[in-house]
N, C-alpha and C positions, 0 to 999 in steps of 0.2 A: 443740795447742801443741807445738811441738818445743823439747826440750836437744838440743844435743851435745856432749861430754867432749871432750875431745882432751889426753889426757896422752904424754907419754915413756914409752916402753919401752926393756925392755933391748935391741940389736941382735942381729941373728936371723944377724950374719955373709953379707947378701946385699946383692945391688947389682940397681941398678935393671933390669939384664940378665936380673934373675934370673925376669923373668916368661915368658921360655923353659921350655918343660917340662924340670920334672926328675928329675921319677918320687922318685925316693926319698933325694934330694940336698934334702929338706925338712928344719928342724927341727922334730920333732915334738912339740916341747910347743909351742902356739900361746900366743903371750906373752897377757896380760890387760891390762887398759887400754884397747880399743878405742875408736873415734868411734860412740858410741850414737845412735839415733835415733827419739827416744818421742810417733811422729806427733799421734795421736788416743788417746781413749778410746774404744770401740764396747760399746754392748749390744746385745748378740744373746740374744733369751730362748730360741730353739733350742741354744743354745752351740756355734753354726759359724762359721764364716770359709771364703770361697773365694776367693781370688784368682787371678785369671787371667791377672795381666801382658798384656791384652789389646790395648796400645796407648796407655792411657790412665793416667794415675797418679792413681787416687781417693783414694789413701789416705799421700799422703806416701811415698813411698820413693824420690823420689829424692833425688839426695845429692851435696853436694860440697862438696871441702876441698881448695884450692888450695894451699896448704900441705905438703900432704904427696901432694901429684897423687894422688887419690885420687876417684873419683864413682862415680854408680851412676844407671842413667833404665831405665826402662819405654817399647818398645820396641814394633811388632808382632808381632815376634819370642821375645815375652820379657821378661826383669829381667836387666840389663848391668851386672855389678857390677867396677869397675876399683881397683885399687888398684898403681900405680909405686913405692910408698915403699921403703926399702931398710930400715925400722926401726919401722914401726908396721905391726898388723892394724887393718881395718875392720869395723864393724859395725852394722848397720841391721835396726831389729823395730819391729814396729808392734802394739797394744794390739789382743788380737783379739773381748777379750767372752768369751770359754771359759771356762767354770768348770773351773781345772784342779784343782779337790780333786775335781774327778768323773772318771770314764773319760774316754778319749778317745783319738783315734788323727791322727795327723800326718801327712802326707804331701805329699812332692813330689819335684817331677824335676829335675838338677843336673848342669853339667858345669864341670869348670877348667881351663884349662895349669898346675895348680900342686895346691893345695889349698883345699876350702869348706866351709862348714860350713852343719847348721842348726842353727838359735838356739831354744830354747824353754823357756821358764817363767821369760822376763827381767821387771825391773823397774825402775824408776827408781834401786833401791839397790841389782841384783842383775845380771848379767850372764849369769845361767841356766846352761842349758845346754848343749851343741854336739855334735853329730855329723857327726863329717868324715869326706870321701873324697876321695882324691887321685888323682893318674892314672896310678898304678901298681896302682889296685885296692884300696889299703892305706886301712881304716877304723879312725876311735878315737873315745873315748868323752872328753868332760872337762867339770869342771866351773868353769864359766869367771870365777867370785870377784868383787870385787868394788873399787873406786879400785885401791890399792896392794899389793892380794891377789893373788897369783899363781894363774892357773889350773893346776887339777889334774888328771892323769890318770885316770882313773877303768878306763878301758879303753885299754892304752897300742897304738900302731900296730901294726895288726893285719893279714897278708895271706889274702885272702879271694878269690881269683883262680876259684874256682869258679863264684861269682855278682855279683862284682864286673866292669862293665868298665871294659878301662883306655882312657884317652884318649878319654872317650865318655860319655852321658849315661846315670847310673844314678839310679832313682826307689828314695829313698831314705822308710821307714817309722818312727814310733817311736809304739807305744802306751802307755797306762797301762792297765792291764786290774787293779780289784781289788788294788792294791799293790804291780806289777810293772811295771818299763819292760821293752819287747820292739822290741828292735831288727829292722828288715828291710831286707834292697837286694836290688831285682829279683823284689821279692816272696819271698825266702825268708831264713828267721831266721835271724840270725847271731851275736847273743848276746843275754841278759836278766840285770837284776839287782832287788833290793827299790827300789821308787820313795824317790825323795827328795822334801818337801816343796818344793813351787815356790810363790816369793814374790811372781809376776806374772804375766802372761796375755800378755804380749808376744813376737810369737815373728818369725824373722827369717831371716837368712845374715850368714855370717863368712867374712872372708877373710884369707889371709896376705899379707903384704909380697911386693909382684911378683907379684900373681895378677889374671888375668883371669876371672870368675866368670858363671854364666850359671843362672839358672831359668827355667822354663815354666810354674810356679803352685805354689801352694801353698794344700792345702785343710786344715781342721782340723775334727773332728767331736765333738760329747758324745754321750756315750749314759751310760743307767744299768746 
């Protein structure tokens, strides 16, 4: 069964131009309010998810909201996530079966002209939480609230030009390991802090107003 939300945001001061890269010409708090997308329930008694954006959409993700010229399709190539709007972000996560009160680790691979995020430990009442990277290399941390709740910074824009690329697909990591989220890009750590309780198993991509967005899968793992 799908919702979609579709509330008003505050404007981000961008025009539909704006989906030109622009490196660090972003506003960096990504507004909250998104268009959610809560495909399916899945159980998985392994507690994995793989997706492979192989061509085929098994699992609800694509998306569109003529509205505010915003879609997203599964591709051969990939997960095509578009969003023209001058004044909303988009967001799309599908239920994956993970038990996220147990370990587990995240990953996938991500490119924008702008900025993306990934979505994980969302719910029907909870919009989780997001890890961006933009195409200046610049990664942050927030936690993305909920209707009329403003998302928060947790880890504000961060440059990481070591292990970041810019303008280019970086495979982006996040564990829970024992009580600790542990951020990765490119395979090497780039910050960690104490886990926060997650109210959902739904996990996704976010994008910003004027952004063209791009994955090649996304796998999720439990372990004890």
């Amino acid at each position: 069964m799908k919702f979609v939300k579709i509330l008003t945001l505050a404007a981000f001061g961008l025009s539909v131009a704006s989906c030109i890269e622009r490196d660090n010409n972003y506003n960096s708090n990504p507004n909250n309010n998104p268009n959610n997308n809560y495909p399916r329930n899945y159980a998985d008694s392994s507690f994995s998810y793989n997706e492979e954006f192989n061509g085929r959409d098994n699992n609800l993700w694509t998306y569109t909201d003529v509205a505010d010229s915003a879609y997203a399709s599964v591709t051969d190539s990939g997960y095509q996530y578009v969003d023209y709007s001058a004044v909303k972000s988009a967001m799309t996560t599908v239920y994956t079966g993970v038990n996220v009160a147990d370990n587990f680790t995240i990953t996938t691979r991500i490119k924008s002209n702008n900025m993306i995020g990934l979505i994980f430990g969302a719910s029907a009442t909870s919009n989780g939480y997001a890890f961006y990277i933009d195409t200046a290399g610049n990664y942050s941390i927030y936690q993305e609230g909920t209707g009329s709740t403003a998302s928060t910074a947790m880890v504000p824009s961060t440059q990481d030009t070591l292990y970041a690329l810019k303008k280019n697909w970086n495979t982006l990591v996040v564990q829970q390991n024992n009580g600790s989220w542990i951020f990765s890009i490119n395979g090497t750590q780039v910050t960690s802090m104490s886990a926060r309780a997650l109210s959902g198993n739904a996990f996704g991509f976010k994008i910003l107003p004027g952004t063209i967005g791009y994955a090649s899968y996304l796998k999720i793992q439990g372990y004890n």
